[in-house]
ZANU-739959 format. One line per 5 residues: number of its first residue (from 1); their letters; for each residue x, y negated, z negated of C-alpha. Coordinates in nm, 4 decimals, padded with zeros to 6 digits, always signed. Example, Ala and Ser with C-alpha at 12.3 -4.5 7.8 and 13.67 -1.06 7.14 Angstrom:
<sites>
1 = AS = +01.2300 +00.4500 -00.7800 ~ +01.3670 +00.1060 -00.7140;
</sites>
This chain:
<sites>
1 = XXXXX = -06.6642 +17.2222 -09.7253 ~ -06.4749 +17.3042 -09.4228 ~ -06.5437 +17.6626 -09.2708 ~ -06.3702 +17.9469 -09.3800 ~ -06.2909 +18.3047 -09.2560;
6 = XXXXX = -06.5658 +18.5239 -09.4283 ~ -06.5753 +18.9099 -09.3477 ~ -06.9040 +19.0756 -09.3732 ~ -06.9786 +19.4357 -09.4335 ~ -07.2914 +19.6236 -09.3436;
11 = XXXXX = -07.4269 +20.0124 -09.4016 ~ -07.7906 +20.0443 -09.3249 ~ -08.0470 +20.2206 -09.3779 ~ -07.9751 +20.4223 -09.1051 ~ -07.6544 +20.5893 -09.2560;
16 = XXXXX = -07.4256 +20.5616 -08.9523 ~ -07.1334 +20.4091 -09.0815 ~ -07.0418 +20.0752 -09.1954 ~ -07.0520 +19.7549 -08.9402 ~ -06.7539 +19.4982 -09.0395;
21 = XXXXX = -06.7370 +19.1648 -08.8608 ~ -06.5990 +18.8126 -08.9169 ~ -06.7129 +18.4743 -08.8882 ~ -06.5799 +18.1336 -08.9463 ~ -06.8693 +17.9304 -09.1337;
26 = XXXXX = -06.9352 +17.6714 -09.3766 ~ -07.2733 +17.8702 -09.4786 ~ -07.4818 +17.5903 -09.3404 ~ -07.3412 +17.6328 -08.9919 ~ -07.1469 +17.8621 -08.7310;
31 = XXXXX = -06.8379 +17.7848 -08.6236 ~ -06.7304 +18.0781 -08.4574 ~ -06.7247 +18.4188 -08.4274 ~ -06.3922 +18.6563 -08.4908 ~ -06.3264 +19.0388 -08.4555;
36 = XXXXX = -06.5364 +19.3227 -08.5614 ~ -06.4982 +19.7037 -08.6301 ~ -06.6779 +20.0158 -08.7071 ~ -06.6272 +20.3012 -08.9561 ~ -06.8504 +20.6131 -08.8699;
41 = XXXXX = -06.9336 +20.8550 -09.1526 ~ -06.8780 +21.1857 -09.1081 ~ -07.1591 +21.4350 -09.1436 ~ -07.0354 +21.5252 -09.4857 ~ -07.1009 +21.1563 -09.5587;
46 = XXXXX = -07.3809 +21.0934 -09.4541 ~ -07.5326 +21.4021 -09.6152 ~ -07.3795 +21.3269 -09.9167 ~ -07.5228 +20.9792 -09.9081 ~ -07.8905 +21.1075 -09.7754;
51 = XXXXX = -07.8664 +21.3507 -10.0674 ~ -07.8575 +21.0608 -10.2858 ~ -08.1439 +20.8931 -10.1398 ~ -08.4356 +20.7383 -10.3683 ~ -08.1963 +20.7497 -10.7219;
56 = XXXXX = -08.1075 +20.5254 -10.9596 ~ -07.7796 +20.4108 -11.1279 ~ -07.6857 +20.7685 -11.3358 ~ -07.8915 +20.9818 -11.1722 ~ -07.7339 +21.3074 -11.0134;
61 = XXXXX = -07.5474 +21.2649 -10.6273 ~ -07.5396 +20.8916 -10.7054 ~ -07.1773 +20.8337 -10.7842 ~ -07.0854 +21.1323 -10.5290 ~ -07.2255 +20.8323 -10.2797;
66 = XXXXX = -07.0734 +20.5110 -10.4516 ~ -06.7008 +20.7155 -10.3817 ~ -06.8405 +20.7222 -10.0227 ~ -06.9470 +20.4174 -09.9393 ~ -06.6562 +20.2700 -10.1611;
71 = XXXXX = -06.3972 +20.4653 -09.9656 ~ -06.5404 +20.4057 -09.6303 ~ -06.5408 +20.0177 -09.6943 ~ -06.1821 +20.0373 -09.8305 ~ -06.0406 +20.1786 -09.5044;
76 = XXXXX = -06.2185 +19.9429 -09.2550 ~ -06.2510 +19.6399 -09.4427 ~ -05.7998 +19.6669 -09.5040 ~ -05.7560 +19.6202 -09.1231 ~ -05.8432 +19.3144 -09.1345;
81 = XXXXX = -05.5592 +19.0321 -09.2198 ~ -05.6288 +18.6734 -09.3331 ~ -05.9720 +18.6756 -09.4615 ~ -06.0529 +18.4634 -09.7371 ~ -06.3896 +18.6212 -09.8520;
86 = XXXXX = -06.5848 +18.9340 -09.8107 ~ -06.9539 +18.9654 -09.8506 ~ -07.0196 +19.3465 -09.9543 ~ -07.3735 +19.4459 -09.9103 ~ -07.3214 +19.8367 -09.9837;
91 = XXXXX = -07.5338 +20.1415 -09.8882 ~ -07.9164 +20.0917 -10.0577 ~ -08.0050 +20.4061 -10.2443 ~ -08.3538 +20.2803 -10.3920 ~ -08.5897 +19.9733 -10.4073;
96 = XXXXX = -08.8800 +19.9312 -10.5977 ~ -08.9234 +19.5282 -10.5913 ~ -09.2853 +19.5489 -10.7729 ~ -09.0894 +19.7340 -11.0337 ~ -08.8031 +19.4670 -11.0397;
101 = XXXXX = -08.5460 +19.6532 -10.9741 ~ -08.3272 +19.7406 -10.6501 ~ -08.0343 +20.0092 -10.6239 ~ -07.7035 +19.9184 -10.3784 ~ -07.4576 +20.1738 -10.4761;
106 = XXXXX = -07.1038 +20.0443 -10.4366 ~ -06.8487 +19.8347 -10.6335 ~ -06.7271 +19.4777 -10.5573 ~ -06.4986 +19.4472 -10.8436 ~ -06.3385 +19.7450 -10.6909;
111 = XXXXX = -06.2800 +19.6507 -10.3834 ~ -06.1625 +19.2696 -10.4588 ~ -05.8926 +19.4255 -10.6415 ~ -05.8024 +19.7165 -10.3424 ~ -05.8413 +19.3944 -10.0917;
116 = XXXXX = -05.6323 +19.1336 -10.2798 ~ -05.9554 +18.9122 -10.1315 ~ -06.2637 +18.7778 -10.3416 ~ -06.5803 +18.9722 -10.2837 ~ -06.9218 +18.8736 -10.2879;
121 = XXXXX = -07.1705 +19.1705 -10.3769 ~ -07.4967 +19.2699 -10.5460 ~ -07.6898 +19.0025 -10.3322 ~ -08.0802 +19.1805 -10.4047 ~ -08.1000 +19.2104 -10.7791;
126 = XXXXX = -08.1201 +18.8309 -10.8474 ~ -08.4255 +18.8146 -10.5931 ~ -08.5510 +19.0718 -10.7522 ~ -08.5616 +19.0035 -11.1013 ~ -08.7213 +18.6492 -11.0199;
131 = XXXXX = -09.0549 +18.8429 -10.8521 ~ -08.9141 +18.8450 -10.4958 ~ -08.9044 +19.1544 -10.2568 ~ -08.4922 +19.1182 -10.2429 ~ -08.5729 +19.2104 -09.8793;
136 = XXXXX = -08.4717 +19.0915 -09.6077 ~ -08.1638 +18.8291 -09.6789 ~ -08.0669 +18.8182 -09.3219 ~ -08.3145 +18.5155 -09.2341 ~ -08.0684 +18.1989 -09.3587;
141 = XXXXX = -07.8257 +18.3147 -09.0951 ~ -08.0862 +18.4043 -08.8309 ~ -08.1989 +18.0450 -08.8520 ~ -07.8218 +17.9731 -08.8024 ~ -07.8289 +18.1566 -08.5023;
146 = XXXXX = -08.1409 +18.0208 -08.3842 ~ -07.9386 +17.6789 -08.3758 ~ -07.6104 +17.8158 -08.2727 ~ -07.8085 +17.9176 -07.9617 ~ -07.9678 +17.5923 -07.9407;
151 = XXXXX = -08.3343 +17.6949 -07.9804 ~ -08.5727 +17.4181 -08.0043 ~ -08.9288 +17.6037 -08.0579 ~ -09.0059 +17.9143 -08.2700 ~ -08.8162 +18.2235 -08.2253;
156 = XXXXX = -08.8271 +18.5923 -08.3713 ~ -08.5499 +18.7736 -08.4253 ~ -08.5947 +19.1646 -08.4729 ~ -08.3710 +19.3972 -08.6293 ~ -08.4135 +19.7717 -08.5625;
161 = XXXXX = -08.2555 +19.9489 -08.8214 ~ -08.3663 +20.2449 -09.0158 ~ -08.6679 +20.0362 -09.1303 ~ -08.7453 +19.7440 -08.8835 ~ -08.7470 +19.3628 -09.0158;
166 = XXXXX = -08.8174 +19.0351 -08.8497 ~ -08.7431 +18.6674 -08.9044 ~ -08.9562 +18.4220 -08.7525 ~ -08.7623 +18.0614 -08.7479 ~ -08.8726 +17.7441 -08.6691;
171 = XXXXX = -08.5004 +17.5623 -08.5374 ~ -08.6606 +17.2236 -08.5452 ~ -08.7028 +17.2153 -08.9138 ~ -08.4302 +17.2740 -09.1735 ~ -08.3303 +17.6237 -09.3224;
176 = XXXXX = -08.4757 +17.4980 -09.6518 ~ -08.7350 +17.3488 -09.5654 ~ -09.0881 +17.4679 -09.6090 ~ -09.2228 +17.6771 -09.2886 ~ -08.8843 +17.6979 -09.1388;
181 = XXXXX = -08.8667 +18.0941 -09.2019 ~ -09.0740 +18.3737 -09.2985 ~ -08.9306 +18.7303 -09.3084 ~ -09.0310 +19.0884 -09.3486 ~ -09.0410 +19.4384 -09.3053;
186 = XXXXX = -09.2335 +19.5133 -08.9816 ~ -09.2570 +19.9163 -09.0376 ~ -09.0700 +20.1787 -08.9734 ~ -08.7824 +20.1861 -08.7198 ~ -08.5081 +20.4184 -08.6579;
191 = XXXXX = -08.5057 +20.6175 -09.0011 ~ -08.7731 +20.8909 -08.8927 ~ -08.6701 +20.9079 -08.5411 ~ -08.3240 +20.9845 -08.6634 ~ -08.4324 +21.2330 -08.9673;
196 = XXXXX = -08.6148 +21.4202 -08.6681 ~ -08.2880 +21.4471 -08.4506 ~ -08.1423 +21.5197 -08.7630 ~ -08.3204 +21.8432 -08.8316 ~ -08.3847 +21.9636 -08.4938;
201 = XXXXX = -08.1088 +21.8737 -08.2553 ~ -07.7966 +21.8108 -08.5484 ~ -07.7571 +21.4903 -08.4141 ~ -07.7651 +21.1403 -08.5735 ~ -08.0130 +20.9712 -08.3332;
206 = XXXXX = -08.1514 +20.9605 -08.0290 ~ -07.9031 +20.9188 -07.7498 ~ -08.0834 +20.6935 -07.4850 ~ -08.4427 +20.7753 -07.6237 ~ -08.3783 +21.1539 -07.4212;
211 = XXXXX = -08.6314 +21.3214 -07.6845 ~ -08.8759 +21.0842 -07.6783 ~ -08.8839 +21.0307 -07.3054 ~ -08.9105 +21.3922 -07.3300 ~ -09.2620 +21.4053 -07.5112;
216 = XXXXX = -09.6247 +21.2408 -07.5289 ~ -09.7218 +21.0082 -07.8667 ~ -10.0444 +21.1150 -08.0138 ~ -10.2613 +20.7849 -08.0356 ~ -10.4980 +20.9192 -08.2897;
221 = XXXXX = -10.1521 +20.9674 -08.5126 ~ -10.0443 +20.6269 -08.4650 ~ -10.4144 +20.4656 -08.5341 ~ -10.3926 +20.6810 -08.8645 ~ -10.0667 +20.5791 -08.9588;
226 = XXXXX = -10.1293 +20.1933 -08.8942 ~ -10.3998 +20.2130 -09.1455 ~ -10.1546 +20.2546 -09.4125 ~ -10.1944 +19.9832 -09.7191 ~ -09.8408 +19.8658 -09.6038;
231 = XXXXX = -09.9812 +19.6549 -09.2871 ~ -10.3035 +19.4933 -09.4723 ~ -10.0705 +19.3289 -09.7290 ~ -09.9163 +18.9416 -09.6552 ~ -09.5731 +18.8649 -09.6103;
236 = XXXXX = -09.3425 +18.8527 -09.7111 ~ -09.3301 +19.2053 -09.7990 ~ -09.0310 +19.5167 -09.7251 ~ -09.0207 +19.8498 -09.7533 ~ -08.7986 +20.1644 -09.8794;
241 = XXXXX = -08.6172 +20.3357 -09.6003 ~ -08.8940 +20.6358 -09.6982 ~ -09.1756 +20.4444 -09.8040 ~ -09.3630 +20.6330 -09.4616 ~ -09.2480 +21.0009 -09.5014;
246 = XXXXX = -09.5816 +21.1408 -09.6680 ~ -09.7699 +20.9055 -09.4218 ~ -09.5906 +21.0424 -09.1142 ~ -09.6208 +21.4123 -09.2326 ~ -09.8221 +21.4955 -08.9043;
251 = XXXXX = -09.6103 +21.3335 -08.6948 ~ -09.3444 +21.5077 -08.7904 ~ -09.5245 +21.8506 -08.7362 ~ -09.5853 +21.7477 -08.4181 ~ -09.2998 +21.9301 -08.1625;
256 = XXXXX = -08.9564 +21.7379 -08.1693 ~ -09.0116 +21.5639 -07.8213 ~ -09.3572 +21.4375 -07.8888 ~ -09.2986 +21.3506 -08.2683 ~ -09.0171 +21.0886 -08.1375;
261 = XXXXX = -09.2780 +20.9579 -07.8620 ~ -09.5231 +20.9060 -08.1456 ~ -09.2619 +20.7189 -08.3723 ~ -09.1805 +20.5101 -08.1066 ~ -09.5286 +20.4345 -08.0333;
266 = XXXXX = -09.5631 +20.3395 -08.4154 ~ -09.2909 +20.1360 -08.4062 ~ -09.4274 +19.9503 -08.0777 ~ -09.7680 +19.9037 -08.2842 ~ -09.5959 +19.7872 -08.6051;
271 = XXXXX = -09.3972 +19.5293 -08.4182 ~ -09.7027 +19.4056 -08.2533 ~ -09.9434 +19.3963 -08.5432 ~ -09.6139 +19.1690 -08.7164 ~ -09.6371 +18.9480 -08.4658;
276 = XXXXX = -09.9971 +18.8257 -08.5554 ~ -09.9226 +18.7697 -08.9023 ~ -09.6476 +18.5020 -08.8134 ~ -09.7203 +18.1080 -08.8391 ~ -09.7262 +18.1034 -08.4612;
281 = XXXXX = -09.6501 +18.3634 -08.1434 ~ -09.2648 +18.3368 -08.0909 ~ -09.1707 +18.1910 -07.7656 ~ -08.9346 +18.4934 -07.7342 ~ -08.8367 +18.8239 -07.9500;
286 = XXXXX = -08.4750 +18.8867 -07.9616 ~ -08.4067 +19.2490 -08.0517 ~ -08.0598 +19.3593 -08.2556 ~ -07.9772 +19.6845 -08.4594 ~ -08.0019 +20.0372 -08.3432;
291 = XXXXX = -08.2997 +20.0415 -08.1734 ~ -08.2526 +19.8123 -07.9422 ~ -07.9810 +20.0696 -07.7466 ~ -08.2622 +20.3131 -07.7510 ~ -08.4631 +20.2488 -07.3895;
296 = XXXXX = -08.7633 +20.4390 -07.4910 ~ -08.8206 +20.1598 -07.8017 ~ -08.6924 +19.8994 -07.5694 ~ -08.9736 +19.9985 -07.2974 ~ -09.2686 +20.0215 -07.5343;
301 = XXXXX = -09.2194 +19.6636 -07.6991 ~ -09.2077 +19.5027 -07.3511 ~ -09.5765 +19.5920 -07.3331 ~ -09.6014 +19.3142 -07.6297 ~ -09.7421 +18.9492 -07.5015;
306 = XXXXX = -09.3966 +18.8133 -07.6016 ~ -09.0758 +18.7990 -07.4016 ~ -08.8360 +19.0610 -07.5497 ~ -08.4805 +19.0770 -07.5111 ~ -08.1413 +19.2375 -07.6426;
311 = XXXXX = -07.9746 +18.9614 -07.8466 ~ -07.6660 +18.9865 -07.6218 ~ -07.8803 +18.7681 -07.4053 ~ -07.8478 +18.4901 -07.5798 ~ -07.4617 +18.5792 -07.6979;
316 = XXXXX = -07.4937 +18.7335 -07.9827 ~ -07.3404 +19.0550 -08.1024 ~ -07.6520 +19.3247 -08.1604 ~ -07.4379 +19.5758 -08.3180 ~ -07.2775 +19.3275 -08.5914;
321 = XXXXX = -07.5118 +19.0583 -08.6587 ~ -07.5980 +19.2028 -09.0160 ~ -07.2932 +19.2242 -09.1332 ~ -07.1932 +18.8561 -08.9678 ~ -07.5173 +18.7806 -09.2241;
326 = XXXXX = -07.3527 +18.8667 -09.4862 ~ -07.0299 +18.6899 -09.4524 ~ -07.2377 +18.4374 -09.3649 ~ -07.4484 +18.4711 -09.7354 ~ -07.0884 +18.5401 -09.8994;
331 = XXXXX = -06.9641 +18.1852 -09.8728 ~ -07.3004 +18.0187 -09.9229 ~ -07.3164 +18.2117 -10.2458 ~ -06.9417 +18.0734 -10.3497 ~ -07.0761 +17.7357 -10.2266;
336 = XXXXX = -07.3742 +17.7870 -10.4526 ~ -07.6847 +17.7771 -10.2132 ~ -07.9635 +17.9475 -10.1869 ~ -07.9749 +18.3104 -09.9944 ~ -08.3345 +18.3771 -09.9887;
341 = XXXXX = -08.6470 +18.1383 -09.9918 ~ -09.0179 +18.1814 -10.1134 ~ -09.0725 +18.2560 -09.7148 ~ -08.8537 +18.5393 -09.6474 ~ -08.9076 +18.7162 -10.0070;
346 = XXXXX = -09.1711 +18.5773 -10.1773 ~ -08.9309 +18.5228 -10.4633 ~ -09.1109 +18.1917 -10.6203 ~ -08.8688 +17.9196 -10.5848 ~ -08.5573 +17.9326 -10.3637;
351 = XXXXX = -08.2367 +18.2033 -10.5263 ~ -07.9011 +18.2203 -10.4979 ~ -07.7913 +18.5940 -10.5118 ~ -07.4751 +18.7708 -10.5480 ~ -07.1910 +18.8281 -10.7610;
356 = XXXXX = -06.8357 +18.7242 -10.7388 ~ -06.5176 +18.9522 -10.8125 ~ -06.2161 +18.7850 -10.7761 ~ -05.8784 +18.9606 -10.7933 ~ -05.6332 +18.7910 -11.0499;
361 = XXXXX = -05.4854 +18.4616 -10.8858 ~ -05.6276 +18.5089 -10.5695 ~ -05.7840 +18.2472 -10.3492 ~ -05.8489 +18.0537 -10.7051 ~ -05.9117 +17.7256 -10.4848;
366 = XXXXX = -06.2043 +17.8848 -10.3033 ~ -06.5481 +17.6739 -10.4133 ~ -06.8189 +17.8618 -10.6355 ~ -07.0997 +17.7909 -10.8352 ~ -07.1276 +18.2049 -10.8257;
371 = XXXXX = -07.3113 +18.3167 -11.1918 ~ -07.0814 +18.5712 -11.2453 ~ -06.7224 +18.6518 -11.2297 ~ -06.5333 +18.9830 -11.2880 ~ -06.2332 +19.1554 -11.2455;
376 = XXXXX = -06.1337 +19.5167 -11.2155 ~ -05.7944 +19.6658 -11.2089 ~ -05.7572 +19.9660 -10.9968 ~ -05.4428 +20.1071 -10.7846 ~ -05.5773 +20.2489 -10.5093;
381 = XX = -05.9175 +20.3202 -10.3629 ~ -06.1288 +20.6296 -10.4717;
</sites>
């Protein structure tokens, strides 16, 4: 298959706004990288979509956040032109992968037809319902990277977002291959550091790591915390954005400025303790997402025996590599290949995720193997 002009669209856990970026790919390989944009939600949104938090499909605020998400998505993902496919991850509301079952609020069918443009979506719930953690999908295109880059021995790749993940790759093997990858959810990340900001300043995050520069961490809190049942289990493994509230209580009675030292501290400590569960040390940790723009998380994991970087050290874009992912997983799912592995999920043999909504005659010569097609007609976006 020759590459093709993907778009992929990413809202975290961390309930910014939605990340939009293209790439030209095969899904095996990068070809090249093409422009990117940014949709902020408003604080309406974003309270609207925190409201909705930790629900299910029916349950009350959740289709109050699907019109959100959908909406946002509609507006940035029209200005782009010429894009054959668009990978739609949508905003997660809920996962519960020892229960099976995963919640990504947001409609694919909806927005192929408001597009004109096929659109990949609902990438977890396959994972999921085959035993796997649907969590985190980002690792086939890290190992891209990790070639793109031309990395020869083993690499990490951490992403900060409201919960932090990483993907350890070895380059020299390939993607499928056993002990190329193994993925997961390091602890938290950004998620209580923003909540705190939240409540206490009414502002998203924090700007330059001001608060926490501000305060003292309380190393008795952190020891506590990194006792939690979380850290003891084997990857892979992930997490719910709020799978540490109850177990960060007391940090967040502590005052503002020394509750966001103390996250950053856990954070720091989560990261490190990760690091000895992979195959092998990393010869170097490249940091993306959120947290690596914040200089007080940035400072604490240099104290790690591991070179750390920004990603835009090695020329990659920080601020839209997860939604270059998941372009990136939208044409290997038309192609039919795999999107997660038994090493970055646990899922028991290797899936291929995701469903495929095509708009009526549109881009019918596009490759897919995709289990499902649909179709919705709408006229405009909601």
């Amino acid at each position: 298959m020759e590459p093709i002009r993907a778009l992929g669209a990413m809202s975290g856990t961390s309930m910014d706004g939605v990340d939009a970026a293209e790439l030209l790919t095969d899904g095996e390989t990068i070809a090249g990288f093409g422009a990117s944009d940014y949709q902020e939600y408003t604080a309406t949104d974003r309270a609207v979509i925190a409201a909705a938090m930790g629900r299910w499909p029916g349950e009350a605020g959740v289709a109050q956040a699907a019109e959100v998400v959908e909406t946002a998505h509609a507006r940035l993902l029209s200005r782009f032109e010429g894009v054959q496919v668009v990978g739609f991850h949508g905003q997660t509301l809920a996962h519960d992968p020892a229960g099976r079952r995963t919640h990504q609020v947001g409609d694919g069918a909806l927005l192929a037809e408001v597009l004109q443009t096929p659109v990949v979506w609902d990438f977890r719930t396959s994972d999921v319902t085959l035993g796997g953690e649907g969590a985190p999908l980002a690792p086939a295109f890290h190992h891209a990277c990790a070639r793109h880059i031309g990395a020869v021995q083993p690499i990490a790749i951490l992403n900060l977002g409201g919960v932090g993940n990483l993907t350890w790759i070895d380059p020299a093997r390939a993607m499928e291959d056993d002990g190329a990858l193994l993925a997961f959810d390091t602890g938290p990340a950004n998620a209580p550091i923003n909540d705190l900001c939240m409540d206490w300043l009414g502002q998203p995050f924090d700007r330059d790591g001001a608060l926490a520069r501000e305060g003292c961490a309380a190393p008795d809190l952190v020891a506590q915390l990194m006792h939690h049942t979380y850290f003891y289990r084997i990857p892979p493994k992930s997490l719910d954005r709020d799978a540490f509230r109850q177990a960060g209580a007391a940090i967040d009675a502590l005052p503002p400025s020394h509750a966001a030292a103390t996250w950053v501290a856990v954070i720091a400590a989560s990261v490190g303790h990760a690091l000895t569960q992979c195959p092998t040390m990393p010869t170097r940790l490249l940091v993306t997402g959120g947290g690596r723009l914040n200089p007080a998380i940035m400072d604490a994991l240099t104290a790690l025996t591991v070179d750390v970087a920004p990603i835009e050290d090695v020329g990659l874009n920080g601020d839209m590599l997860e939604a270059q992912a998941f372009a990136f997983l939208a044409v290997r799912v038309l192609r039919g290949l795999p999107t997660s592995f038994p090493g970055t999920t646990g899922v028991k043999a290797r899936v291929g995720g995701g469903q495929v909504s095509r708009p009526d005659g549109v881009l019918d010569s596009l490759p897919t193997t995709a289990r499902h097609t649909s179709s919705r007609r709408v006229t405009k976006a909601r």
